[in-house]
C-alpha positions, -999 to +999 in steps of 0.1 A: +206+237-449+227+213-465+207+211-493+206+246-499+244+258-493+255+228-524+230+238-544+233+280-546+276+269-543+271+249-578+245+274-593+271+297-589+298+283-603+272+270-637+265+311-639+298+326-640+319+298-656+313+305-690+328+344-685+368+333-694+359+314-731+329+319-741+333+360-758+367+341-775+348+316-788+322+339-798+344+360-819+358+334-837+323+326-852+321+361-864+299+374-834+308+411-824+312+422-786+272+434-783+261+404-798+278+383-771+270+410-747+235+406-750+239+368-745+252+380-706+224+410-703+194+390-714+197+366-688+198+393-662+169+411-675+147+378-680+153+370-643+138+405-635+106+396-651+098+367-649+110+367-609+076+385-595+049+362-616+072+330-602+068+346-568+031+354-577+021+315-585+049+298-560+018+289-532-001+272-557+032+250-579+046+244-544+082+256-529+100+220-531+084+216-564+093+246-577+131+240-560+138+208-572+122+217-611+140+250-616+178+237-606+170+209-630+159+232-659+193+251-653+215+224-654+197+210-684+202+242-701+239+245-690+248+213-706+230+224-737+247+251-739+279+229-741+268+222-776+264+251-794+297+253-804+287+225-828+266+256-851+291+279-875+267+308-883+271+332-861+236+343-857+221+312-854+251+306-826+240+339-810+205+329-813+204+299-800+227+311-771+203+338-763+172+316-764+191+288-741+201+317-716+165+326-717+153+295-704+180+289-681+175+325-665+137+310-659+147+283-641+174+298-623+147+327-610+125+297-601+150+278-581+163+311-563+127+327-558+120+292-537+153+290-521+148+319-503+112+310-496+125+281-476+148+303-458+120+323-446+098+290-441+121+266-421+141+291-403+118+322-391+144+324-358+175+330-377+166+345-416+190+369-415+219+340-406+210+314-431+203+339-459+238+348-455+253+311-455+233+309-481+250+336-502+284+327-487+278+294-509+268+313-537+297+338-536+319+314-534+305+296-562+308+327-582+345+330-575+350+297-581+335+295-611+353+314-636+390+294-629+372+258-627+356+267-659+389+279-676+409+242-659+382+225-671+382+247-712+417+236-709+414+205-702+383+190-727+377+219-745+345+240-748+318+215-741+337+197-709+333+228-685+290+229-694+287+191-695+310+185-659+284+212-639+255+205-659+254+173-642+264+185-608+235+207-607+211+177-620+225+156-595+217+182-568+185+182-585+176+149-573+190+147-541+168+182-534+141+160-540+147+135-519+159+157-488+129+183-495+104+158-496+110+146-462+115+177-446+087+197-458+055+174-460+021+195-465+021+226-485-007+247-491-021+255-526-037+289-520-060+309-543-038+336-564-072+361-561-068+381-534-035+376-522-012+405-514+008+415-547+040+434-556+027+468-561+008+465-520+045+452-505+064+484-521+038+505-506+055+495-469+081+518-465+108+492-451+102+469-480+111+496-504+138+504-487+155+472-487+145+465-528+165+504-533+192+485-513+198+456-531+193+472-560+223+494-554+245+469-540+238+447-574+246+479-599+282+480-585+284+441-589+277+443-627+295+479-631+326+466-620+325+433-639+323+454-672+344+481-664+376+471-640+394+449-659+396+479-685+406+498-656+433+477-643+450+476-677+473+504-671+494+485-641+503+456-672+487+429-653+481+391-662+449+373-667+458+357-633+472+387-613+436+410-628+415+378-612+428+383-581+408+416-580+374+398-586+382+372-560+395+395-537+358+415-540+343+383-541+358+369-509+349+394-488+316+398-499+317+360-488+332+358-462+317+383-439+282+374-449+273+347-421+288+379-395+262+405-409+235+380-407+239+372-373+242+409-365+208+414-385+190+392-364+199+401-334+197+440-341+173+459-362+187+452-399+183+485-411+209+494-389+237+470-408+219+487-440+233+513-428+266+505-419+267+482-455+258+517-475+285+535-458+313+507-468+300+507-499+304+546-506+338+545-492+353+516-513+334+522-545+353+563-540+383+547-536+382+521-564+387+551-589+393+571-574+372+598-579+395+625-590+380+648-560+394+628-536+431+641-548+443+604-549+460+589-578+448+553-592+472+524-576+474+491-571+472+486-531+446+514-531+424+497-555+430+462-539+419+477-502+389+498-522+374+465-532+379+446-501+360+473-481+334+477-510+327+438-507+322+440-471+293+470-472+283+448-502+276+417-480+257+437-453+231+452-473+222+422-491+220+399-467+203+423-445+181+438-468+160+406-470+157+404-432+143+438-434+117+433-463+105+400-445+101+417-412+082+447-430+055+427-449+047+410-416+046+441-398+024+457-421-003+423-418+007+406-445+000+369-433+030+346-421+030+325-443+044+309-481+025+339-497+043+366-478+077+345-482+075+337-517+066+376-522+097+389-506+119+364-522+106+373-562+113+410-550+146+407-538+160+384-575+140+408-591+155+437-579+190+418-579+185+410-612+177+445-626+209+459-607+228+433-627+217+443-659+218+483-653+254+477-639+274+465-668+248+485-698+253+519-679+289+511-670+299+507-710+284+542-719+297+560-691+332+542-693+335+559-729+319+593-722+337+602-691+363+571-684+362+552-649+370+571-625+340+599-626+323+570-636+324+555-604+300+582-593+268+562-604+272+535-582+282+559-552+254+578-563+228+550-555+247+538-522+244+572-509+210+577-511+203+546-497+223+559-466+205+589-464+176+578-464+180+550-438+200+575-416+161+592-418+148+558-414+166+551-381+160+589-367+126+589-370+121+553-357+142+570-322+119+601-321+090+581-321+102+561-299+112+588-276+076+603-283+060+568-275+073+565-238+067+604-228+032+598-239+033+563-221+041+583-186+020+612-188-005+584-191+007+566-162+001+603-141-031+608-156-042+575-139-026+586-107-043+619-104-077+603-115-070+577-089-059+599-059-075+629-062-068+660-043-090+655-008-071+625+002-055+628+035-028+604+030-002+625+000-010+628-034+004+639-066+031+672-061+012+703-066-023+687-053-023+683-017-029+711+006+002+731+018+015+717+055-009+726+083-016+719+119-044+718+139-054+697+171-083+673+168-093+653+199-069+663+221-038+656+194-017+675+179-014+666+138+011+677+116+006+670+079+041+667+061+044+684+026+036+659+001+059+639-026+060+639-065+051+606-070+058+584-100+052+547-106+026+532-085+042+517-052+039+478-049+027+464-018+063+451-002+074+487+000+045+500+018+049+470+039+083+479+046+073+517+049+048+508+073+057+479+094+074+498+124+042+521+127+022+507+154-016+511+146-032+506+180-050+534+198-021+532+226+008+534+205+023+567+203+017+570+165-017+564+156-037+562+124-037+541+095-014+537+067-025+550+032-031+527+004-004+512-014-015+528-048-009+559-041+020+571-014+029+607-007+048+612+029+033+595+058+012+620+082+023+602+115+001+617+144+014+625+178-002+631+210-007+664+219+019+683+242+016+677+278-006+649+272+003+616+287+032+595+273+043+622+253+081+620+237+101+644+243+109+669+215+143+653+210+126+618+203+101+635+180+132+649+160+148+616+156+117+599+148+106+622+123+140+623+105+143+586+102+106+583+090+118+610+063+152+593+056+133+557+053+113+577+024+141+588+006+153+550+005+126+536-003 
């Protein structure tokens, strides 16, 4: 657990350092804003394909290796990237920048795809719980990042910040290695023919649900990265006072994570879905706002938009991957690396191609119709998540309600195929004779109405029931108790009138209303 909190903390902090320096030191090569842009989108976009084959081949390259290879491969890259501001031309800077990110967003998928494959691996009791401490540390990597990489640009100039994590991450590299290597021993290297693919998971209904969820939770990460700042620039902010926003959103996404984990686990994680859609509507309206909610754009209504949008933001990611795992399962996918490594390329995959429709559509729809009808794409997506696990949810409690009607009827099928309607000892309501009496040997016998039974009675009640009933051919009630599967009302038997021994009628009144009474007890 150890391992894995450092590792996604410093990963975050190597992919979101470079965002404060890097586009200045861009433009001073001669590179224009989509040039540098694309260095930030093709990293995003790699990580979306390249996600699934990773996931696809992770049995057979092994989790730890695959763990311990990709964070290496990202902090190599991030240290090479340090040097690039060594090149003048500006193509061949963007170039090489592009092809450095490419590689780094492959090892960086790698390293993530298996990271969450351990989760699933070594803690099956709690995924929901250390998925989210696992994207606490990230988070807070991310938030992190961008100020330790500007102290750091400050400090030794352009190459320190890449150089100071790159190592970090190497280092983490190794001891991953080391702690990996005892902890997980045997791994299996299973055949890729055969195994349950992509397109088969997105057929369960649950796992599509949770990939539309982290999808829509990862467009309004992007969208407000490209677009907010921009946004923010009529209140004549500072650098420092505008990143106080994006920690602010960061934080609480953060924060809360480990709380919505728990709460996955121990309910059904559609269910914080749910609730995390329904934040995220709310504080992505009011981050605008959208100009039909009759509000005006402010500071402190901005600042509590994005606090309550990082919250639903943390509950549906962190849930969503509880829910995917538990569908494949469910739908007998085996429990095991394959099924794991599956659910973990889906969910960076889908991540990953919210990131990079985020900030693209964002630009476009920033300059056609300016932020805050904007705002209505990522709403857009978070409410139909919500709807459609609000339909989710009803139809799982319809069914459910439908599953223990048909469960009882079955229960009174068995009782009227066991009883029948000739026993002399009560049956089911409607199919013992009406109350009768007749005299048989000199008695007089009174058959009482019988009950509506429901469950079958256990054998200590018709102990009790029965235990004052004297049996014996002397006693003045006679006969023998029914059977203790099926109990209507006793038919106690008297002797006849004037017979000897016979009770008054007074007695016969009291006994018969306590026998009745003990019935309604029991």
């Amino acid at each position: 657990m150890m391992t894995l909190g450092m590792t996604h903390f410093c990963n975050g902090m190597c992919v979101s350092l470079q965002a404060p320096f890097y586009p200045a030191e861009a433009e001073k090569k001669g590179a224009t804003a989509s040039e540098y842009g694309l260095v930030f989108g093709i990293f995003e976009l790699t990580v979306f394909l390249v996600s699934p084959v990773i996931g696809r081949y992770l049995p057979q390259l092994g989790v730890n290796r695959a763990f311990s290879l990709g964070i290496s491969t990202t902090g190599t890259m991030c240290i090479l990237f340090g040097f690039l501001n060594f090149i003048e031309g500006p193509r061949e800077f963007i170039g090489l920048s592009i092809a450095v990110r490419i590689v780094e967003a492959v090892g960086n998928s790698a390293f993530l795809t298996s990271s969450f494959c351990l989760v699933a691996q070594r803690f099956q009791g709690s995924i929901a719980t250390v998925f989210s401490l696992v994207e606490m540390s990230f988070g807070l990597g991310m938030i992190l990042g961008p100020t330790v990489g500007g102290a750091l640009f400050q400090a030794g100039g352009y190459i320190l910040p890449f150089l100071v994590l790159g190592c970090i991450l190497l280092i983490q590299a190794f001891l991953s290695t080391l702690s990996l290597g005892m902890t997980i021993t045997t791994e299996q290297s299973l055949p890729v023919r055969g195994r349950p693919g992509i397109l088969k998971a997105l057929t369960v209904p649950s796992v599509l649900l949770a990939v539309l969820a982290v999808f829509a939770a990862s467009i309004s990460i992007g969208f407000l990265q490209a677009t907010l700042e921009r946004h923010l620039a009529q209140f004549d902010l500072s650098p420092v006072n505008i990143g106080i926003f994006f920690m602010v959103y960061g934080a609480s996404y953060a924060v809360l994570s480990p709380v919505w984990g728990w709460m996955a686990d121990k309910l059904y994680p559609g269910f914080v879905i749910l609730v995390g859609s329904m934040f995220l509507c709310v504080g992505l309206s009011l981050v605008g706002p959208l100009p039909c909610t009759g509000l005006l754009p402010s500071y402190n209504i901005i600042m509590g938009a994005l606090v309550v949008a990082g919250v639903g933001l943390g509950a549906q990611l962190v849930s969503a991957f509880a829910l995917a795992q538990r569908g494949t399962v469910s739908y007998n996918f085996p429990d095991d690396v394959t099924t794991y490594s599956l659910v973990s390329s889906l969910w960076t995959s889908a991540f990953a191609l919210g990131a990079f429709v985020g900030p693209t559509t964002a630009g476009v729809l920033y300059d056609r119709v300016g932020f805050e009808w904007s705002t209505l794409f990522m709403v857009g997506w978070n409410v139909l998540v919500f709807v459609l696990m609000l339909i989710t949810l009803l139809a799982k409690l319809a069914a459910s309600i439908l599953s223990r009607r048909r469960t009882k009827n079955k229960q009174y099928s068995r009782l009227r195929e066991g009883s029948g309607c000739s026993s002399g000892y009560g049956s089911i309501k409607g199919c013992s004779p009406p109350p009768r009496r007749n005299t048989e040997n000199g008695l007089f016998r009174e058959i009482f109405p019988p009950a509506e039974v429901s469950p079958l009675v256990t054998r200590e009640i018709h102990e009790r029931l029965f235990e004052d009933i004297d049996t014996s051919e002397s006693g003045i009630v006679s006969g023998n108790p029914p059977p203790p599967a099926v109990v209507g009302r006793a038919q106690p038997i008297w002797p006849a009138e004037g017979g000897r021994d016979t009770p008054s009628r007074h007695v016969v009144a009291e006994m018969r209303q306590s026998q009745e009474s003990r019935y309604q007890t029991l």
